[in-house]
N, C-alpha and C positions, 0 to 999 in steps of 0.2 A: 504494500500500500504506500502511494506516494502523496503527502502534500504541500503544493506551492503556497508555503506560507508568506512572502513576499517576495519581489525581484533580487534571485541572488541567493535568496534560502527556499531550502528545500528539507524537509524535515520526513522518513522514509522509515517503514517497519516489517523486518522480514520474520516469516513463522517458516517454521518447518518440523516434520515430525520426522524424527530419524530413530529408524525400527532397530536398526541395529546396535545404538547405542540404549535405546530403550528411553527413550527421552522429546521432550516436545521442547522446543524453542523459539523463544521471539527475540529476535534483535532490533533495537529503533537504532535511527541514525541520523543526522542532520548533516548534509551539505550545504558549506558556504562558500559561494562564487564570489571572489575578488577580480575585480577589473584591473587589468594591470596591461600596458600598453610600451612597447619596446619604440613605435613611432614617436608618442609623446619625450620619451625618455630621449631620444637621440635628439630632440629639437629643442630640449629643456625645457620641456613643462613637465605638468605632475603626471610620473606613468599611474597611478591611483585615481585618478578625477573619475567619478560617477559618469556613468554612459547617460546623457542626454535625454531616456527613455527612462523613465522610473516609475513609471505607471503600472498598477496591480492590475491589468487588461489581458487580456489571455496575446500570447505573442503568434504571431503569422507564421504558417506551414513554413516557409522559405528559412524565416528567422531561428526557427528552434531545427533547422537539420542542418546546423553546428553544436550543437549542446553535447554533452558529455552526456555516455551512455556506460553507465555500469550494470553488468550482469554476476550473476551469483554463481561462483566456483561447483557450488552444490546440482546444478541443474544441468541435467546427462540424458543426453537423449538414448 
């Protein structure tokens, strides 16, 4: 389960029941997106400045296939 708590956080809860260890488990997790910019840095402004967009609006198809995509080591086809 994933929820976009704000632009940048992301706060995430994995369950799994694993038979063999005889044991059920939930993991929460929270990632936080820092903007950090190697252009700004060469030009001498701040590589940290807040992206322009900081609106809790859901972001455009185009826009989120760059986003970071984590998958769970546990999950075997």
């Amino acid at each position: 389960m994933e929820a976009r708590l704000l632009p940048g956080l992301i706060a995430d809860l994995e369950y799994w029941d694993d038979t063999a260890l005889r044991v059920a488990i939930g993991l929460p997790a929270c990632v936080w997106s820092v903007p950090f910019s190697l252009f700004a840095l060469a030009h001498g402004h701040n590589p940290l400045k807040a992206p322009a967009n900081t609106s809790a609006a859901p972001a455009e198809f185009s826009e989120r296939m760059s986003e970071m995509i984590v998958r769970s080591h546990r999950v075997k086809r």
